[in-house]
C-alpha positions in Angstrom: 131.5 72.9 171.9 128.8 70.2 172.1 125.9 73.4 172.5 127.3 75.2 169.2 127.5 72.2 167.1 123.8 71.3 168.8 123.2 75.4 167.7 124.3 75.2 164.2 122.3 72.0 163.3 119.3 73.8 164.8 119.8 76.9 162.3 120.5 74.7 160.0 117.6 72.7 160.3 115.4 75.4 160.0 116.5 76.7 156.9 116.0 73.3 155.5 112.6 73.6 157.2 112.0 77.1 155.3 113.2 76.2 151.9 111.0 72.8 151.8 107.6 74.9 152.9 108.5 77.7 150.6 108.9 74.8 147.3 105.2 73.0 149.0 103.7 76.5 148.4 105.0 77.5 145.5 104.6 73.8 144.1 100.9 73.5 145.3 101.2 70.8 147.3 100.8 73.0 150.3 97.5 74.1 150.3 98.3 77.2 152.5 99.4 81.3 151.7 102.3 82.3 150.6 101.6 85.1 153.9 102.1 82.5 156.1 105.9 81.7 155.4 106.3 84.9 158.3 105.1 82.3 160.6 107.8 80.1 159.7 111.0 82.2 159.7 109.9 84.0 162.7 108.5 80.5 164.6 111.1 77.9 164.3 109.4 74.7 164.6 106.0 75.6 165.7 105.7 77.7 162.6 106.4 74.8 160.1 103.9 72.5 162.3 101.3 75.2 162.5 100.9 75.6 158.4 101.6 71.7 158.5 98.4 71.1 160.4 96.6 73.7 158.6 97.4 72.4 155.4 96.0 68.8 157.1 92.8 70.5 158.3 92.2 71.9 154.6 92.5 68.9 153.0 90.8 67.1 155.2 87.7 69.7 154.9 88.4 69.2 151.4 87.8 65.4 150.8 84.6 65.6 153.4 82.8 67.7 151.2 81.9 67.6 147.8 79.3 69.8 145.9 78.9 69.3 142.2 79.4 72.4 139.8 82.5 74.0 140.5 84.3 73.3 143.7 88.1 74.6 143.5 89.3 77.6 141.2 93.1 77.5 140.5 94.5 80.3 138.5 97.2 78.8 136.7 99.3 80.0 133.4 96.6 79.5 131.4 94.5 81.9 132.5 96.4 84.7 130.9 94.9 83.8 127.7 91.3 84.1 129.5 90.7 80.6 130.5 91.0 79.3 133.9 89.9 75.6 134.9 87.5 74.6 137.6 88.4 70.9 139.2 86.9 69.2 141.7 86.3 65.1 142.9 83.4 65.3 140.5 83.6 67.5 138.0 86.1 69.8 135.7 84.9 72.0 133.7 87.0 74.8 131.8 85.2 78.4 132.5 86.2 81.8 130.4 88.1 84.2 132.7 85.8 86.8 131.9 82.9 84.8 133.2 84.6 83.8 136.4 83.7 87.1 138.0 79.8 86.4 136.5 79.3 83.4 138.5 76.8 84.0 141.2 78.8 82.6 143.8 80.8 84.5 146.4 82.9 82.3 147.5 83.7 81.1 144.1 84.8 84.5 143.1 86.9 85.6 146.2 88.6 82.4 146.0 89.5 83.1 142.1 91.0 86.7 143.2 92.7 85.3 146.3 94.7 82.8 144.5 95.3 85.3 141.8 96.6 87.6 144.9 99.0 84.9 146.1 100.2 83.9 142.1 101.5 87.0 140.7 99.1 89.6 140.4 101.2 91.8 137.7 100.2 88.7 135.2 96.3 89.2 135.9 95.9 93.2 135.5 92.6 92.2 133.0 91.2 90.9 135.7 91.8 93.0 138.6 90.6 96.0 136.3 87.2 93.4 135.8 87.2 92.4 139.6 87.1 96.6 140.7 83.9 96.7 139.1 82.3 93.7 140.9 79.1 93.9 142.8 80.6 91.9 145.3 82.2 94.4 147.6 85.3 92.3 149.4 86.1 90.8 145.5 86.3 94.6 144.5 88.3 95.3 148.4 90.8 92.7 146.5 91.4 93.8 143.5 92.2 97.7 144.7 94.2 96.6 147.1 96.3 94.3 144.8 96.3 97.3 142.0 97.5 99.6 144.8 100.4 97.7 146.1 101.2 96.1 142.4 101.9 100.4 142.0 103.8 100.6 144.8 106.3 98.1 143.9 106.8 99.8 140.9 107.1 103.3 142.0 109.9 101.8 144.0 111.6 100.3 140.6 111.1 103.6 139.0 113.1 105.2 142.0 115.3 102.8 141.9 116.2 102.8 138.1 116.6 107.1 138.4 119.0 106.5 141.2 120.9 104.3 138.8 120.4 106.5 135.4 121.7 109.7 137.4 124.7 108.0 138.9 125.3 106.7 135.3 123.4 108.9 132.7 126.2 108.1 129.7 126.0 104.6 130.0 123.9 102.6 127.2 123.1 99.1 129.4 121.2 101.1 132.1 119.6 103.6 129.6 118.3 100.0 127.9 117.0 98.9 130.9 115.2 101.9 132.2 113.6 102.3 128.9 112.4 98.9 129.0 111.0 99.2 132.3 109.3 102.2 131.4 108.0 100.2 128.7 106.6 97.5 131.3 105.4 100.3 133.8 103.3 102.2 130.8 102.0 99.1 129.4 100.1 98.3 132.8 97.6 100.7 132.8 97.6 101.5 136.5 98.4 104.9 135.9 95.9 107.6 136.5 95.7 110.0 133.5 97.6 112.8 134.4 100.8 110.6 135.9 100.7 108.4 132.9 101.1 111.8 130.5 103.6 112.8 133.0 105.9 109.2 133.0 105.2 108.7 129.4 106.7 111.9 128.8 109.5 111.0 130.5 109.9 107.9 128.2 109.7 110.1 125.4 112.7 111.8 126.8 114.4 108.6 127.4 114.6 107.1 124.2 115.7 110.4 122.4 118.7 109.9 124.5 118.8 106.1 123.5 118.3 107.2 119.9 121.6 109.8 120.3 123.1 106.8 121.4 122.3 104.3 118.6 119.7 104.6 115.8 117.3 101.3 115.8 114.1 100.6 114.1 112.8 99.1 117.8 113.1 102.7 119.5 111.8 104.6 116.7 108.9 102.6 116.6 108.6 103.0 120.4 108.8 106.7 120.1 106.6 106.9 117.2 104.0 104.9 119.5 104.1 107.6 122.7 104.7 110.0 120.3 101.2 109.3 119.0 99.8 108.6 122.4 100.3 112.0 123.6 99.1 113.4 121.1 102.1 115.2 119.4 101.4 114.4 115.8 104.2 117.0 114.4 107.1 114.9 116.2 105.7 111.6 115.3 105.2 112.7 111.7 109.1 113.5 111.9 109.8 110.2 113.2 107.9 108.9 110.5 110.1 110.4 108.2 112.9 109.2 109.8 112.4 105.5 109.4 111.4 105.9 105.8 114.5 107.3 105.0 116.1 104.1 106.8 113.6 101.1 106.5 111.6 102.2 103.7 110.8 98.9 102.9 110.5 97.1 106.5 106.7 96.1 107.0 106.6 97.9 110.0 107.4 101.4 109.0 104.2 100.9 106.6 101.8 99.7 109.3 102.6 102.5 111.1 102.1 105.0 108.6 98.8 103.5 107.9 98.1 103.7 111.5 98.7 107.6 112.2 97.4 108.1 108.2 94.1 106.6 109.7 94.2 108.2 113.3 95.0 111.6 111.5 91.8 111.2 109.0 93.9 111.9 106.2 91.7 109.4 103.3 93.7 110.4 100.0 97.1 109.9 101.7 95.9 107.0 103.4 94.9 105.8 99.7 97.7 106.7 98.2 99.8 104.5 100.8 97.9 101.6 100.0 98.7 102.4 96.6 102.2 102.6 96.9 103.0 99.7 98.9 101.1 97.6 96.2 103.2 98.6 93.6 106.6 98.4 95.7 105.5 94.6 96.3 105.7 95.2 100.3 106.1 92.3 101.9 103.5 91.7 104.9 103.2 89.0 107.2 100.0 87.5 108.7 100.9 90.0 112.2 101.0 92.8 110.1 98.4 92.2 107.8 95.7 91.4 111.1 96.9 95.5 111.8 96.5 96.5 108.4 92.5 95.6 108.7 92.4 97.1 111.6 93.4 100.8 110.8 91.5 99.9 107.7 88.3 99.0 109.5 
């Protein structure tokens, strides 16, 4: 009796053990990998003192050595709008994202895509596309590798959300969520070309069925968009036609007429829009009227 109770206060233990190393990692006051929680789950005990004292000796190498410049790169949230800031004992400094891979440091710039490794890569795709064409050769080993297994993991959500859309092809929840994913998957750019015609396609298909379903302004916008992308100008025209018949006057109807107007190099239509939507009064806000110049530019 005494060795089971002894048993489950052990396991018990542990799992407290795991949970409080996962938080220090997650939280940043462990100054270790997120790789090296294996070594805890699998190691009871010795595991949690073996990144303990690792995380000791780090610090400890940290606070005997200080250089001026920048000393300790921490992708954080920020960085996403292309700023990322360098602190040390000494100095802090905030440093462009998009200069980060310029510095001529080595260690400075495997450091920056390590820690963007052990974040979440999927944020950081801008600068894993930057990193690939790095002269340094293990920032550019990185970056490839975190681009190729960031595609694995979603080729595995994409089998997993057609194993769920065949079981269930007439329900509307999963046909939402597959086309939002498809949405997400498309929008990351990891795609060669000829896959990225061949899954955008497939999101085509997608929301034609969502649009059988329920007619919304946000799909036919999406259509319209990989409508355009792949070039079928006919289909999007149609679409076109389709929300001016139900959102005439919704901003973004217009912006998107403008838009395939422009792409298509039709100048008197394109006028004659611009025309019209004066004399209609359409209402634009700041958002649309930034995309407005720019099919105009």
């Amino acid at each position: 009796m005494i060795q089971t109770v002894l048993g489950v206060f052990l396991i018990l233990l542990h799992i407290v053990c795991c949970v409080l190393v996962w938080l220090g990692i997650k939280t940043h006051l462990l100054k270790v990998k997120k790789y090296l929680m294996a070594l805890v789950i699998f190691v009871p005990f010795w595991g949690t003192v073996c990144v303990l004292l690792l995380h000791l000796q780090m610090l400890t190498r940290r606070d005997n050595r200080i250089e001026p410049g920048v000393e300790k790169l921490r992708v954080n949230e920020e960085i996403y709008k292309n700023i990322f800031q360098a602190v040390s004992d000494t100095d802090k400094k905030i440093v462009p994202l998009e200069e980060a891979l310029l510095i001529n440091e080595p260690r400075v710039r495997r450091e920056l895509i390590m820690d963007v490794l052990n974040d979440d890569p999927e944020e950081y795709m801008d600068l894993l596309k930057q990193a690939r064409m790095n002269e340094d050769v293990e920032v550019v080993h990185y970056a490839i590798t975190a681009m190729v297994e960031l595609s694995k993991e979603y080729d595995f959500r994409l089998q997993k959300m057609e194993k769920l859309y065949a079981a269930s092809p007439d329900d509307p929840e999963i046909l939402e969520q597959y086309c939002d994913f498809m949405e997400e998957y498309l929008n990351q750019g990891i795609l060669e070309a000829q896959m990225e015609r061949e899954q955008r396609e497939r999101y085509i298909r997608l929301l034609r069925q969502k649009l059988k379903v329920k007619t919304t302004l946000s799909t036919c916008m999406r259509l319209f968009q990989n409508l355009m992308k792949t070039g079928d100008y006919v289909q999007a025209e149609e679409m076109l036609g389709l929300m001016d018949q139900k959102w005439h006057r919704k901003e973004e109807f217009w912006i998107l007429k403008i838009r395939y107007l422009a792409e298509r190099k039709k100048g008197a239509e394109l006028q004659q829009c611009l025309r019209q939507m004066k004399e209609e009064q359409i209402y634009l806000s700041s958002k649309s009227k930034e995309a407005l110049a720019f099919w105009l530019d």
